[in-house]
Backbone bond lengths (Angstrom), bond angles and torsions (degrees), N, CA, C in turn:
res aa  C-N    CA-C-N  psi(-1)  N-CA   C-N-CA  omega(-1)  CA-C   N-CA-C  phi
1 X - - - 1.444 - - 1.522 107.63 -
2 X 1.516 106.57 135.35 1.320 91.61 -167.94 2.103 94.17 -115.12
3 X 1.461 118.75 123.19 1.147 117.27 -174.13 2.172 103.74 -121.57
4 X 1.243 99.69 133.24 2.058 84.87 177.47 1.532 96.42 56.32
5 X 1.398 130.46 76.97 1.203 113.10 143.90 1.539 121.37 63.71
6 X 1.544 99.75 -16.72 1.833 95.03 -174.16 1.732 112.00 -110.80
7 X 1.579 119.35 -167.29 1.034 90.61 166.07 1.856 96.49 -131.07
8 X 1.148 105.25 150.55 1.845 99.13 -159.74 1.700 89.92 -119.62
9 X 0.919 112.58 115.70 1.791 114.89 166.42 1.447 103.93 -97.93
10 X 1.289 100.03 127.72 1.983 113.45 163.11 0.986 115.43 -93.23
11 X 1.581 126.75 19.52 1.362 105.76 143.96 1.497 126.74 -77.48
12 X 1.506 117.94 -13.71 1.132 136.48 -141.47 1.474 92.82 -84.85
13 X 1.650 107.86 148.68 1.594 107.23 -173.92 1.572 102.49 -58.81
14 X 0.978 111.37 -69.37 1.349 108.05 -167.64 1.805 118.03 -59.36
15 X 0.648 144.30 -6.83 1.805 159.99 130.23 1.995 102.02 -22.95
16 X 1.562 80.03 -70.72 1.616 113.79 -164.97 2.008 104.63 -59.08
17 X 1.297 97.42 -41.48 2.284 118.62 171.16 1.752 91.98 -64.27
18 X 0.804 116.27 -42.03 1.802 109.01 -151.00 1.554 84.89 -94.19
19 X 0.788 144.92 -80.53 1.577 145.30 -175.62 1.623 110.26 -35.15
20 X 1.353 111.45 -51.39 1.592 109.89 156.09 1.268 124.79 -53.06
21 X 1.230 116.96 -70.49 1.898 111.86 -173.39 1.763 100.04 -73.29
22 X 1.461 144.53 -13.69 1.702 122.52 133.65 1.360 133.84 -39.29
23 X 1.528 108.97 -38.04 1.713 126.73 155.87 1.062 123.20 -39.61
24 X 1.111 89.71 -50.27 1.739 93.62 -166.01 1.873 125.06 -108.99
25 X 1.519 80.68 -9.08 2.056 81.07 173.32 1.110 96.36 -74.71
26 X 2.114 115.98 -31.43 1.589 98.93 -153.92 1.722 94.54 -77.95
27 X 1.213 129.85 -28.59 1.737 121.92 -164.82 2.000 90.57 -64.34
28 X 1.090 101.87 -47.92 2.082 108.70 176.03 1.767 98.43 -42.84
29 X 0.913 135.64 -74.26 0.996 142.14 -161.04 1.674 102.63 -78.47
30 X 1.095 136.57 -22.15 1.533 133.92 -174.15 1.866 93.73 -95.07
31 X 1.081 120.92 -4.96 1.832 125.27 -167.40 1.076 95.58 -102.18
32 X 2.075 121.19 -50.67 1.512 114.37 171.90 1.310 136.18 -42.46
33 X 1.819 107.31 -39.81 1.349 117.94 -163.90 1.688 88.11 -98.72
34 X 1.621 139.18 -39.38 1.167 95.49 -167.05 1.924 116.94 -82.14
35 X 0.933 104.42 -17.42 1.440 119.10 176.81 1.593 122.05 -57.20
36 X 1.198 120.70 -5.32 1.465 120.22 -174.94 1.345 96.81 -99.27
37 X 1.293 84.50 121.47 1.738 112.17 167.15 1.369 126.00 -86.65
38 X 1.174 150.36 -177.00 0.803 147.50 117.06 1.381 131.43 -104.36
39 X 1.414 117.95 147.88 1.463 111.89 -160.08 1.637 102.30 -117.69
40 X 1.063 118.48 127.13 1.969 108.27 -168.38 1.401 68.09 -127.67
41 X 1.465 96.87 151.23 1.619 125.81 -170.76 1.883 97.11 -132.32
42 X 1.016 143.05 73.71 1.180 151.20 133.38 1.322 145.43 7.71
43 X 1.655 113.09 51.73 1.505 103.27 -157.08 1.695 119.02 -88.40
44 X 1.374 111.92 147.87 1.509 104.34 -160.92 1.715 90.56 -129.22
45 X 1.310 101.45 152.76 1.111 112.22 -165.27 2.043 108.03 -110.34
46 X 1.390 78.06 -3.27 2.041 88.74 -168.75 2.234 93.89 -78.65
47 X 1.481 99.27 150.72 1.270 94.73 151.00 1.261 139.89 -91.88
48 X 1.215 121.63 173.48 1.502 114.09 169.85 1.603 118.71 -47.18
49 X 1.146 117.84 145.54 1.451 114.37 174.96 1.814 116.70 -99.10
50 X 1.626 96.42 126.33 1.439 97.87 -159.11 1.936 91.15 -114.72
51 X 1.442 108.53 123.24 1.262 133.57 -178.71 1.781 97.82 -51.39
52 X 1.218 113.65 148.90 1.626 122.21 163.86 1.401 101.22 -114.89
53 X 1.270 90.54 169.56 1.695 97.81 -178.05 1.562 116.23 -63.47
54 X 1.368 127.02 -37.17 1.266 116.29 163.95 1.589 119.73 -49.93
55 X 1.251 125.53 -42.87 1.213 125.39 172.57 1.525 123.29 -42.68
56 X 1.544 90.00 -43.41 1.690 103.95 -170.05 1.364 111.10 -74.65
57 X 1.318 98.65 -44.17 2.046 117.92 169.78 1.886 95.28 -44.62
58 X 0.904 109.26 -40.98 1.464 121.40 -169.75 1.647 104.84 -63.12
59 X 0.929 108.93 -83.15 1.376 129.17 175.54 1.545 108.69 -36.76
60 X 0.897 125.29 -55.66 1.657 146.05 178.10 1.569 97.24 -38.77
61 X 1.729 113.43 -65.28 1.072 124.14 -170.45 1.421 121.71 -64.55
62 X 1.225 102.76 -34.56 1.776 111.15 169.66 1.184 102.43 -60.70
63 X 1.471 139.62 -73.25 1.463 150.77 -165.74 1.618 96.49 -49.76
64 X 1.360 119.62 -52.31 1.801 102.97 -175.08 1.761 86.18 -67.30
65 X 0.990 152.32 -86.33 1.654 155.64 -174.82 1.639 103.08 6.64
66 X 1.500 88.97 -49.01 2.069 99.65 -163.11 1.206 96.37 -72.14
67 X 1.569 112.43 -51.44 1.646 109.31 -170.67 1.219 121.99 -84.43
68 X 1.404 120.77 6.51 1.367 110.96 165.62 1.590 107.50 -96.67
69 X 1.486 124.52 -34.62 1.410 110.76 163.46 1.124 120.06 -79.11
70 X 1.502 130.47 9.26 1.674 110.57 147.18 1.016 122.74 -96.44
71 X 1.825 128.84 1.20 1.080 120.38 144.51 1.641 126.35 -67.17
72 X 1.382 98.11 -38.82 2.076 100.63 176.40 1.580 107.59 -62.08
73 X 1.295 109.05 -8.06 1.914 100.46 177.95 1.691 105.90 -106.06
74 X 1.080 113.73 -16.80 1.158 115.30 158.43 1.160 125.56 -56.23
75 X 1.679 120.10 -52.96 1.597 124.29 170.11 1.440 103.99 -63.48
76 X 1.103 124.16 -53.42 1.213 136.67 -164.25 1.491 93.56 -35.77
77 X 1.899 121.51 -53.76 0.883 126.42 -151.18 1.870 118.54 -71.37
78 X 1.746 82.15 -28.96 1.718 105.28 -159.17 1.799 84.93 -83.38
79 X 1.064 143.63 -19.24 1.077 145.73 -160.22 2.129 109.84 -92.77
80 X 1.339 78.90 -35.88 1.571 109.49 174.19 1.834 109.72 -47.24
81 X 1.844 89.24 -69.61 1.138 113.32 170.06 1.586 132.23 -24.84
82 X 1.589 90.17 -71.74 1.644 109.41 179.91 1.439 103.60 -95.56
83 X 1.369 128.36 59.54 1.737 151.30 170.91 1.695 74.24 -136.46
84 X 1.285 109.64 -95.33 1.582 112.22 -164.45 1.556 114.99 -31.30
85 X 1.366 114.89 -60.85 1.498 111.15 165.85 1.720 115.05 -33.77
86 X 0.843 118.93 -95.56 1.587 131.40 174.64 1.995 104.38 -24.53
87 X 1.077 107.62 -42.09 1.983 96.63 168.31 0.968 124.60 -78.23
88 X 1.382 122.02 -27.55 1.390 126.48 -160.40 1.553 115.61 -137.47
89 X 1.386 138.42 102.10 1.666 117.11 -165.90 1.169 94.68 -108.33
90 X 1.784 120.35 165.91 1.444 123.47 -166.83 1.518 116.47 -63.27
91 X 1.856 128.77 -19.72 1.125 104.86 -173.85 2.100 106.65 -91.04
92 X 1.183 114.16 25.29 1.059 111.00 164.16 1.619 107.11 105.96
93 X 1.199 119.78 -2.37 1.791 126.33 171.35 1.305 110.74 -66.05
94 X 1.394 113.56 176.31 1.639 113.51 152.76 1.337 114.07 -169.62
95 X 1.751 124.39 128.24 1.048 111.28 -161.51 1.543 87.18 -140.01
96 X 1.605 125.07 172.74 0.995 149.45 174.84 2.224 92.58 -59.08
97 X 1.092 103.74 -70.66 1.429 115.39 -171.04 1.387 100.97 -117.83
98 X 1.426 89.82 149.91 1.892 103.70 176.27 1.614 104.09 -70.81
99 X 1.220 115.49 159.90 1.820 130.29 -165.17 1.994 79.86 -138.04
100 X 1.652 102.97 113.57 1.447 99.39 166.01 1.415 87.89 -118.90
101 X 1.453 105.07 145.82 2.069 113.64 -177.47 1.735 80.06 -90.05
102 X 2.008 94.61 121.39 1.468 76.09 158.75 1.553 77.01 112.47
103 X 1.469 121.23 -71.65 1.720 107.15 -168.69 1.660 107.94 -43.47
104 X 1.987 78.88 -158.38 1.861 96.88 165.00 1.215 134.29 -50.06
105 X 1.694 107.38 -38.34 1.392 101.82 -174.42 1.137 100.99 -109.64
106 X 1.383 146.40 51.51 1.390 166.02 122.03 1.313 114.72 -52.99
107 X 1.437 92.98 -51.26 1.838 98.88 -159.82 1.757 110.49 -93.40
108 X 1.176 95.84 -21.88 1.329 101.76 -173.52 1.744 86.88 -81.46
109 X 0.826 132.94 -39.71 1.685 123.89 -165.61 1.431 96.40 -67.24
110 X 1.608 123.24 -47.30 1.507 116.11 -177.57 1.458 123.25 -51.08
111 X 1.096 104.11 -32.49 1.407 120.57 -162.89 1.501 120.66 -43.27
C-alpha cells in the first residue's frame, strides 16, 4: 500500500503493534465511557407500611376467594373430563353410555 509517498506493509511487525494498541486503547476508552453509571441513592422519609387487622381480615378473604375458585375449576375440570370420556372412547366410537360385552347391560338384554 502505498500512503505519503512511502510504501507501508501491514504485514510488518510494527504496522501489525500500531493497529493493535489503536484496537485496544479505543475498546479502553469505549468501556470507560459506556460503563459509567450513575448511582442515585433515594432517601425517603415515609415509613414502612404496617397492615391492621382489617387489612389482614381483607387479605384472608381474598386468599379463601382464590382458593375456593381454584378448587371449583378443578372440578369443573375433572367433570369436563369424564363428559369427554363418556362421548367419545379411544377406538373412535361415541355413545351416550359405555356398552361393556359381558357387563350390566349385557346381561340384562340376554335375559
Amino acid at each position: 500500500m502505498k500512503l505519503w509517498n512511502k510504501n507501508i506493509c501491514l504485514t510488518s511487525p510494527i504496522s501489525i503493534m500500531i493497529i493493535v494498541s489503536l484496537m485496544f486503547s479505543t475498546l479502553v476508552i469505549a468501556s470507560g465511557v459506556i460503563n459509567k453509571e450513575k448511582v442515585v441513592e433515594v432517601e425517603t422519609d415515609e415509613e414502612m407500611w404496617v397492615p391492621t387487622k382489617e387489612d389482614i381480615a381483607y387479605q384472608d378473604s381474598m386468599y379463601s376467594i382464590i382458593s375456593n375458585t381454584q378448587n371449583d375449576i378443578t372440578d369443573i375440570k375433572q367433570d369436563i373430563v369424564y363428559i369427554l370420556e363418556r362421548l367419545e372412547y379411544k377406538d373412535g366410537t361415541s355413545d351416550s353410555i359405555r356398552y361393556v360385552k359381558g357387563g350390566k347391560i349385557d346381561k340384562q338384554r340376554n335375559k
